[in-house]
C-alpha positions as CSV (number, residue, x, y, z in Angstrom):
1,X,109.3,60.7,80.9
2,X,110.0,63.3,78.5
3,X,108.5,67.4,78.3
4,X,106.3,66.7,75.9
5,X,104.5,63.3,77.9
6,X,104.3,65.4,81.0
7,X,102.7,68.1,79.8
8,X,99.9,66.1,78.2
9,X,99.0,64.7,81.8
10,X,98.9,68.5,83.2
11,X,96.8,71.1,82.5
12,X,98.2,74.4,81.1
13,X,98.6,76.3,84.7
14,X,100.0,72.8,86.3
15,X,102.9,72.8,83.5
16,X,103.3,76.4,84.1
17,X,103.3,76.1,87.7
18,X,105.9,73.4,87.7
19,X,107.8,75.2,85.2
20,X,108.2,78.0,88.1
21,X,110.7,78.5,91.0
22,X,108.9,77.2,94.1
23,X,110.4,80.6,95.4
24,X,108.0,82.5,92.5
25,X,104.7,80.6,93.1
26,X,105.1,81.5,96.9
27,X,106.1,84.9,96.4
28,X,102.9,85.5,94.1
29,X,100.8,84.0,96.8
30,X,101.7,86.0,99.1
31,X,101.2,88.9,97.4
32,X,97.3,87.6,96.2
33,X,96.5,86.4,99.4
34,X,97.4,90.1,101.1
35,X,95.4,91.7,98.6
36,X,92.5,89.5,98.6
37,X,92.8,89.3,102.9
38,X,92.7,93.2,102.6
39,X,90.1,93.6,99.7
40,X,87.4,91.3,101.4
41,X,88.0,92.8,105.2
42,X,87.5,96.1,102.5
43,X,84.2,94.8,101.7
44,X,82.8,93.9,104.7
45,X,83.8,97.3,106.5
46,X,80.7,98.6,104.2
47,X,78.3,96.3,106.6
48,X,76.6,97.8,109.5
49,X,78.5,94.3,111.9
50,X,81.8,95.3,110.8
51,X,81.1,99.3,111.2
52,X,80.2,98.2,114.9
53,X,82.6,95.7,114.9
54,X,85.7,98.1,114.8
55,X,83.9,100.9,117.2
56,X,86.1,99.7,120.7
57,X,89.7,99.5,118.7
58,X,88.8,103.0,116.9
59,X,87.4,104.4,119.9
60,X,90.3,103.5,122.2
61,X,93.1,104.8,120.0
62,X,95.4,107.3,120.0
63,X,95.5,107.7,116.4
64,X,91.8,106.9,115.2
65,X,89.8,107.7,118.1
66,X,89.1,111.4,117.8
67,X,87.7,110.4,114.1
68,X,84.4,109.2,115.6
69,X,83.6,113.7,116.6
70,X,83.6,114.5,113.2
71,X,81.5,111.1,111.1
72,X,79.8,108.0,112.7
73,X,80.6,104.7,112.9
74,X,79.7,103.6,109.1
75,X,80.6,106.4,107.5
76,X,84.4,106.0,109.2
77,X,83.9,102.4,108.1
78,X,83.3,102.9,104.4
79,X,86.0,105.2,103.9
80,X,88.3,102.5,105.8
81,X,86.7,100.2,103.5
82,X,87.2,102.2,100.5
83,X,91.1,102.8,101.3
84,X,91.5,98.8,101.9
85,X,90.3,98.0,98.3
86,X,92.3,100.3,97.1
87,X,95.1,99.4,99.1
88,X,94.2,95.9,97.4
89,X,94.2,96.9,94.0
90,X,97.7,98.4,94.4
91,X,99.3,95.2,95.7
92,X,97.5,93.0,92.7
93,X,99.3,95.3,90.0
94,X,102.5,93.8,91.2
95,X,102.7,92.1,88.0
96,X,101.6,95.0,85.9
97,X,103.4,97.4,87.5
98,X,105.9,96.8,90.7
99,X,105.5,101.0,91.4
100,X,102.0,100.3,92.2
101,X,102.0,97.5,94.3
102,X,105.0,99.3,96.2
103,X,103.0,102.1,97.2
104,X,100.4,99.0,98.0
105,X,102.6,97.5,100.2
106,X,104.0,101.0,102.4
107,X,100.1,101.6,102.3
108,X,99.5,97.9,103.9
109,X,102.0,98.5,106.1
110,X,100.9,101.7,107.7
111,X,97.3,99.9,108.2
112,X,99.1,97.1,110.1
113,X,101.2,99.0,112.2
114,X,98.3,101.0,112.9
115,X,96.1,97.9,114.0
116,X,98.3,96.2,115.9
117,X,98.4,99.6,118.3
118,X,95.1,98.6,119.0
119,X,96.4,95.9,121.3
120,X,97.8,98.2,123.3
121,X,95.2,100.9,123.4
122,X,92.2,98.2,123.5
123,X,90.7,97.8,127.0
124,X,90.8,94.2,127.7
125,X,93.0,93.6,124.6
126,X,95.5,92.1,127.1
127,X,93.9,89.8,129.9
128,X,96.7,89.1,132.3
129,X,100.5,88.2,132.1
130,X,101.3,84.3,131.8
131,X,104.4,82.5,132.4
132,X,105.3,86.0,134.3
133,X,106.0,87.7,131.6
134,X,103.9,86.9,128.5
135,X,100.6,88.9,127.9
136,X,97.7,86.8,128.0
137,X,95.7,88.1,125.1
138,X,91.7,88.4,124.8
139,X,90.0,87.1,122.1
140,X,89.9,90.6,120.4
141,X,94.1,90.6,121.2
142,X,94.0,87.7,119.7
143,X,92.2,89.1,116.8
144,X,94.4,91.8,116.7
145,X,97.9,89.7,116.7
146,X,97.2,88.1,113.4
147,X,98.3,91.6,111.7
148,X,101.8,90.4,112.5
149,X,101.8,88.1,109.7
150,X,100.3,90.4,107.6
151,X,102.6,93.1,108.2
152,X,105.3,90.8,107.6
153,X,103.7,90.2,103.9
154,X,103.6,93.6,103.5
155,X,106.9,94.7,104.0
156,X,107.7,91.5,101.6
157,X,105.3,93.2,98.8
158,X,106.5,96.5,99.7
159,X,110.5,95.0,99.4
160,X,110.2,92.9,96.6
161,X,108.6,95.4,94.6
162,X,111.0,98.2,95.4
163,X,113.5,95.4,94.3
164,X,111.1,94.6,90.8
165,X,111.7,98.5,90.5
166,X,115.3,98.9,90.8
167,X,115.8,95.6,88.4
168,X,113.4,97.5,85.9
169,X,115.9,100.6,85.8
């Protein structure tokens, strides 16, 4: 089957997709998954649940917890919430501009490594030790261990940018 035969059975973004390293297409998903992961949990940090929500890992932490002296629970939340959507928007511009979304991804990675504390300074974030040495997480350390992954993806966006940038120069 010829070029011109398999594009007619294809719509534009399925030619253009196939057209693309399989390396590409997953790079670029991981960097719109990451910012629309971060940009929704951005969103809902604006609710009264999610403001509530976060309370016992803000509370409990080293870093966060003396915030809650100064402003209340929502008000901490929106301005979380405002820095995740802009912490969003930085890691979309990735194809506009690979500057952006690597200040994006040392921003994303911060957050993470600033969540995943929580499992430590969380009462009940660990339930127990299994198989004698593993903790036996909660459901909120459960929660709470997802942010591995998405620190992983963010030292990706922040490293494949930084790369984009030095290619650019």
């Amino acid at each position: 089957m010829n070029t011109v035969t398999a594009n007619k059975n294809h719509t534009p973004f399925l030619t253009a997709l196939s057209a693309t390293p399989p390396d590409e297409v997953a790079k670029y998903f991981s960097y719109f998954g990451l910012a629309l992961t971060i940009g929704w949990i951005g969103l809902l940090k604006f609710t009264a649940p999610e403001a509530e929500g976060i309370a016992p890992f803000v509370a409990n932490s080293p870093f966060m917890g003396w915030t809650y002296s100064l402003i209340n629970h929502q008000v901490l939340s929106n301005i979380l919430g405002s820095v995740e959507l802009v912490v969003a928007s930085l890691i979309a511009m990735r194809g506009i501009n690979p500057k952006l979304s690597a200040v994006g991804g040392f921003l994303a990675t911060g957050m993470f490594l600033t969540t995943l504390s929580f499992i430590f300074s969380t009462p009940g974030a660990v339930a127990g030790i299994i198989f004698g040495a593993v903790p036996a997480l909660s459901v909120p350390g459960q929660f709470l261990l997802k942010d591995v992954v998405l620190l992983g993806v963010a030292l990706q966006v922040l490293t494949e940018s930084v790369k984009a940038i030095k290619h650019q120069n």
